[in-house]
Every structure is written in structure tokens, then in C-alpha cells.
C-alpha positions, 0 to 999 in steps of 0.5 A: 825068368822074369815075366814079360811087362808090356808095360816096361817093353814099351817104355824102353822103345824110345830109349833103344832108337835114341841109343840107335840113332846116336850110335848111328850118327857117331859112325857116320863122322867117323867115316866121313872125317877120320877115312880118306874121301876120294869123292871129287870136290862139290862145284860152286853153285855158279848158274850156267857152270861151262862144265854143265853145258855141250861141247860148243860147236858154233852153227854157220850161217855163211856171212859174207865179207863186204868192206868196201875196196876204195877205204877212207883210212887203212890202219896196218896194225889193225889189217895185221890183227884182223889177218892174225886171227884168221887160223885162230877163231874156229867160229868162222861167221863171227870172224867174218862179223869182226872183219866187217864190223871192226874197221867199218868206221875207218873204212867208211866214216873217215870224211876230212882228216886235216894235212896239220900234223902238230894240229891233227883234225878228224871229221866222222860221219855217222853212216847214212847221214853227213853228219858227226854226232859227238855220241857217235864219233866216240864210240865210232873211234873208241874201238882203236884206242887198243891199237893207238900206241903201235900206229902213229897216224891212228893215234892222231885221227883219234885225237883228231876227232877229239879235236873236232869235237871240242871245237864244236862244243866251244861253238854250241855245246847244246848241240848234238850233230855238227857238219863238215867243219868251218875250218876245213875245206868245203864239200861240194853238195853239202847239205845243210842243217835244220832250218826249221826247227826253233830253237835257244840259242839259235845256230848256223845251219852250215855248222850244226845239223841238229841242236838236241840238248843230250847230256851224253853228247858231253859225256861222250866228250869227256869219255873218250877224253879219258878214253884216249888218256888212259890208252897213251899216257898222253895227258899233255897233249889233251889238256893244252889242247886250246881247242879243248880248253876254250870248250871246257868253261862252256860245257861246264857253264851248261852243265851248271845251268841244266842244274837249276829248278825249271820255274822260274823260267825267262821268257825268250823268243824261240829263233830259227837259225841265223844266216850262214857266217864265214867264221862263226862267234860261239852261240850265246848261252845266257837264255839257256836252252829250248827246242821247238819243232812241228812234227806229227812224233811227239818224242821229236819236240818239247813241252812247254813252248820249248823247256820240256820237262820240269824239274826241281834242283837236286843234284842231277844235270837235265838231259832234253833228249835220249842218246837215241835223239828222243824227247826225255819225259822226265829230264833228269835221264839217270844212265847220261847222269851216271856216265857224266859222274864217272867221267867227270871223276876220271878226269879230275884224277888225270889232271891231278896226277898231270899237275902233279908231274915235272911236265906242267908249268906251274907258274903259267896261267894254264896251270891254274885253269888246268886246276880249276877244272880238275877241281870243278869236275871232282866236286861235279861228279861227286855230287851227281853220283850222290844224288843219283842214289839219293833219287833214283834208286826205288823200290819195284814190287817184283824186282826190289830195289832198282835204278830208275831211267828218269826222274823229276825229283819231285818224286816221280820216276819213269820205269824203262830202258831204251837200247842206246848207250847210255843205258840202265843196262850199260851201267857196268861197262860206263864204270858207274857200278860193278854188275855183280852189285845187288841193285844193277842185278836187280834192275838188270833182270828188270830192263830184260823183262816184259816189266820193261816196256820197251822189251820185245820178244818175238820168234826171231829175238828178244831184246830192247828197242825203244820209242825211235822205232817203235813196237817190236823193233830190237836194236843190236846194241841192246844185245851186243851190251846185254853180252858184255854185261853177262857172267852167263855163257849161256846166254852170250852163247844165244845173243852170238848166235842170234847176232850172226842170224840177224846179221844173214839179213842185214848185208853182213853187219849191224843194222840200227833195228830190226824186228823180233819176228822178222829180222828181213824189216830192219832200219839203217844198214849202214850205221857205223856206232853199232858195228864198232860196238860189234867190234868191242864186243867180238874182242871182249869174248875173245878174251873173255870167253875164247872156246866160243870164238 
């Protein structure tokens, strides 16, 4: 028997544990690729998997019911969709929350619809103030485009505000809020417009109630435009419209002016409004456009006797105010700039495909402005989407590469977001961008951080505001677009729930603010926007998500 060799013993340990080892491993694949594996498959790695949370079981607040018993216009087909839901939604405050909020503009806004059926003519008022904003009315109406082809008269009331619209912005296409139309019949007690503010091109005061130059007032035109063409397959009667088509060369010549460098700037008297006229001319366009008002809120006037900001031509369209009627900083205001460039693109498609069709005269002097438009607006869109990559995508420290609320492009950008739509975090749902794109993710997470200035947290709600009610004060609509822009059902699971708890407080609706401590301080009970808001969004997690409804 050989003697023991440490020395050898030693040398043959590695050696034994890597012959180990490999024998160890082969028997590991054997049992794993040639033996049966009965183990369950692996879930995807999705945040929030439903299967991971609890059963849902929605809490109940007891909302009230409080649509009004006298109701300005009453659709059957939206009263039989409300009643067909009843034995069907399980969370029954939210249903509740749907019944209040989803007819409210109809039940509420509906001021003047005109008796001319081959002309139809629809005044909305935007709650508490006697006045229809061109932002407000198409979100006020957007809700009943679903319901459009299966009641004829809802169909002519949207239409009708279409209608309404396009007139007004033939007369001022820099205005934002309009009052009773001249054309329809006089409302005893109608309060007029500002007088007092200064401003080019100067306005009836029985005709506009307030002139704030916001992009979004002719994205919003153009929204629902396309909104109601997409809902019916009516192109024609949109694009014959001679309300509509007197208003679309105005808007344009707007569009275009609002793109040229700030400097150098004419010098122009600032004018208080003229004398009320019976039949008013369309304002005059070639001073362009200032605003002036003395006010103790500097987000309620503009810099510069007038102009605002200052901007370097670019590609971007300037925007003097917010949807939420507050100054811009820097005028080139990114989300009214994305809608505008998604809208414009649609409808230069629309009236391709019209122009294309047996239906258009191709002969007649309306074709051809018909063609112009289509062209202008393709062309116009194209360029804005592009400069919007080109100078509103930047760089933060924490979150990469984001959108920018506004810039000049002379290289300086404001880093916020404010709760009205246009918003940085409505990006997805005005069709700019998908939201699983790396750049919205990134400025999504961002608006919804304390990054975001204007991002509150309290013990009540965390949520957006803005500058227009100050600290601590969220607006609905930030949540109510903060759901339909989450892939997570736990997190609409919370806004659901914080959406009914405010709206314990509220009167059983959708207030314009209310504080993230307590929701008790709110503004604006009676705001027609944010309840058809509510409405889409109740509808959209009924199809989306319906074990929470």
C-alpha cells in the first residue's frame, strides 16, 4: 500500500470539487429539460399585477343624487345608458358620481340651442359664469359624441356648438370666452364683457366676455372638429360649414403671426373695448396681439406693456395665457403646442380622404379652399411636432430625459405642470405621444413629484394645482387625468377612492379645487369641464378596468 502524500492529497482537492461540481450541474439540466415541470409558469414582471392585490371591495361614502329636476336638454339615450348600469356596477357611489356628473353639462349649461334644424346653433355656459369658453365647451360636450349616432338632436347640439364656436373665432379668434351670441335671441339681464382690461385688437364687450390669447381655445376647436368627425363619418357637414370656413383663414393668419420672433415689435395703442355694435365686423388682426389689465395677480396681465414674453421664432406657435386663464412665463407653452400639432394632422387627413371621396365638388371654389386647408394644416402640424422635440425635450438631473412645460427658444425652459388640459401629463390622451414612451414615463413621474412645484401632498390628497389657486389647493381634473394616463390599478384604485371622498364634500360633484388637507375648502361647486371629465373617466374604467366599477 502506498504511503499517504500530503502532498499529492492536496493536489487532488481542486480537482475532485471541479469533477463535483460538473457532475452536479449535468444532473441539474437533466431534471430540469428532459423531466416533466409541473411548477406554474412565472408571471410577467408587471408593477402592480392585479393577482398580487386584495380582492377589490369599494368603501361607501353614500353620494347623493342632485341633477336638478327642471333640465336645460334631456337625451333618452344617455337617460337609458345611465339606467342600464344601475344593476351592473357594484361601486355604487361611483355610480352615483356617473349619474351626477355625465349629463350635468346637458342638464345645467345648455343656454340657447337655435329653432334652425338645417342650421343648428348651441350656447353652453361654463357653470357659475354666463359665459362659454371655446376650452370648456368642447370638453363640456366631448362626453356625448359615443352617444351622437343613436339621438339626432344630441348629434345637432354638438354640432351646434361647433357652429357657435367658429363664429366666434371668425369675429376674434384671440378671444377665449364669448357671451350670448349676436345672432341669437337677447337674455334679459346679460351682463357684459370686460371693459376695463386693455387690449389689441380691441372687442365688443356685448360679444366677448374676456380676450386671453390661449392656443388651446383653437386646439380645442379643432379637437372637437375632429372629435365629432371621427364619431359620425360626417365630414361634409363640418367642412361646408360657411361659419366654419369664413373662421379657419383667421385662425390660421393667428396661428401664423404667433410664430414670428417677439422683436421687432410695432408699436400700437393698447384700446378698452369698442361701443356695443348690432352686427358686429370681425376685429382687425394686423397689430397683432396685447393684453394689459390692472390687477394686483401678476398671472392676470402681460409684461411688456402688453406682448408677454419673448420669444425667438422656432417652429412653436405662442400661447399668452394657460388653459387655466394664467399668464404664460415663456409663451411657447408645450402641451397647447402638442395638441394643436395632433389636431392640425388629423384634420388635414379628414379632408384628404373628403376630397378624395364622390361626395366633394371638385370643380367649385370650395374644393380648393377645402385643399388649401388640408395642406396648410399638414404642413403646420409637422412643423410643430418637430420643433417640440427639437426644443422642449431636456435633460433633468433625476428623472432624464423629459418635456418642458414652456420655452423660449432662446434656450430657457420652465420645469412645471399645471392641472388644466392641455397638460404635460394629458400628453397620451390628446394623441401626442403613447404613455409607455420612455420620455412621457420619464416627465410623468416627474409632474407627479415635489420636482414639480406645483404638486401638493397633504393628508387628504396628493395631486396637481396650479397658480390659479394657489398653495395646496388640487384640481380634480389632475386626478381624473392622472387615471386615465395609469397602467397601475393601484393607483386608480386610490384616485377612485379619494375622487368620491372629495366628492362627500363637494355637493356630489366635481369642484374646480380643493385643498390637499381639507377638501371642506374647495372653489367652484358648479363647473361643468370637470364633471364631463369625470364622466369620460368613470366610463373609461368601466371598460378598462370593470371589477372596480
Amino acid at each position: 500500500m502506498p504511503a499517504f502524500n500530503e502532498r499529492t492529497f492536496k493536489k487532488t482537492i481542486p480537482i475532485s470539487l471541479l469533477v463535483f461540481f460538473i457532475v452536479l450541474m449535468n444532473l441539474v439540466m437533466i431534471f430540469h429539460y428532459l423531466l416533466p415541470n409541473n411548477d406554474p409558469p412565472l408571471e410577467p414582471p408587471v408593477q402592480h399585477n392585479r393577482s398580487k392585490l386584495p380582492p377589490y371591495e369599494p368603501p361607501y361614502y353614500g353620494l347623493k343624487l342632485v341633477r336638478p329636476k327642471e333640465k336645460k336638454f334631456t337625451s333618452p339615450v344617455i337617460e337609458d345608458f345611465l339606467d342600464s348600469l344601475a344593476s351592473t356596477m357594484k361601486d355604487k357611489d361611483l355610480y352615483t358620481l356617473l349619474q351626477n356628473c355625465l349629463p350635468n353639462t346637458l342638464d345645467t349649461t345648455v343656454e340657447w340651442v337655435g329653432s334652425d334644424k338645417k342650421d343648428p346653433r348651441a350656447f353652453l355656459i361654463t357653470g357659475d359664469i354666463p359665459a362659454m369658453w371655446i376650452r370648456d365647451s368642447t370638453n363640456q360636450i366631448t362626453p356625448y359624441l359615443r352617444f351622437v349616432n343613436q339621438d339626432q338632436q344630441l348629434k345637432d347640439l354638438v354640432f351646434g356648438v361647433i357652429q357657435v364656436q367658429a363664429s366666434y373665432l371668425h369675429y376674434d379668434p384671440y378671444a377665449n370666452a364669448f357671451l350670448r351670441p349676436w345672432y341669437a335671441p337677447k337674455k334679459e339681464g346679460q351682463k357684459r364683457g370686460s371693459t376695463s382690461d386693455r387690449v389689441v385688437p380691441p372687442y365688443d364687450p356685448d360679444v366677448v366676455w374676456e380676450s386671453k390669447y390661449e392656443l388651446d381655445s383653437i386646439g380645442h376647436f379643432f379637437q372637437l372638429t375632429n372629435d365629432y368627425i371621427e364619431a359620425t363619418g360626417d365630414v361634409e357637414r363640418v367642412v361646408t360649414s360657411q361659419d366654419w370656413l369664413k373662421a379657419i383663414p383667421r385662425i390660421f393668419q393667428v396661428l401664423r403671426d404667433q410664430m414670428e420672433n417677439t422683436w421687432p415689435s410695432t408699436q400700437v395703442k393698447l384700446f378698452k373695448p369698442n361701443a356695443s355694435l348690432q352686427d358686429p365686423e370681425p376685429v382687425s388682426l394686423k397689430d397683432g396681439y396685447r393684453f394689459r389689465r390692472y390687477t394686483d395677480r401678476p398671472t392676470e396681465t402681460l409684461g411688456e406693456y402688453g406682448i408677454g414674453g419673448i420669444t425667438r421664432k422656432c417652429g412653436l406657435i405662442r400661447s399668452a395665457f394657460r388653459p387655466s386663464d394664467d399668464s404664460t412665463t415663456f409663451p411657447y407653452l408645450i402641451p397647447s403646442n402638442a395638441q394643436l400639432s395632433v389636431q392640425l394632422i388629423k384634420l388635414s387627413e379628414h379632408i384628404e380622404l373628403y376630397l378624395q371621396s364622390a361626395r366633394a365638388q371638385r370643380e367649385s371654389e370650395v374644393f380648393h379652399v377645402q385643399y388649401n386647408i388640408g395642406i396648410k394644416a399638414k404642413e403646420l402640424g409637422a412643423t410643430v411636432r418637430r420643433a417640440i422635440y427639437e426644443h422642449a425635450v431636456v435633460s433633468h438631473p433625476v428623472f432624464g430625459q423629459v418635456f418642458a412645460f414652456e420655452v423660449d427658444c432662446f434656450g430657457s425652459q420652465l420645469m412645471m405642470d399645471d392641472a388644466n388640459t392641455p397638460s404635460l401629463l394629458s400628453l397620451p390622451v390628446l394623441g401626442f405621444i403613447d404613455k409607455n414612451d420612455t420620455i412621457y414615463q420619464n416627465t410623468r413621474d416627474f409632474v407627479l413629484s415635489e420636482w414639480n412645484p406645483w404638486f401638493f401632498q397633504g393628508s387628504f390628497a396628493s395631486g396637481i394645482g396650479g397658480p390659479h389657486t394657489g398653495q395646496d389647493m388640487v384640481w380634480p381634473m389632475s386626478l381624473l387625468m392622472q387615471i386615465q394616463t395609469s397602467s397601475s390599478e393601484k393607483e386608480i384604485r386610490y384616485l377612485i377612492d379619494v375622487l368620491k371622498r372629495m366628492a362627500k364634500k363637494t355637493g356630489s360633484l366635481i369642484c374646480e379645487s380643493f385643498n390637499v388637507n381639507n377638501p371642506s375648502r374647495f372653489t367652484r361647486p358648479w363647473f361643468s369641464w370637470a364633471n364631463g371629465l369625470a364622466g369620460t373617466t368613470i366610463l373609461k374604467v368601466i371598460q378598462e378596468f370593470p371589477h372596480l366599477a
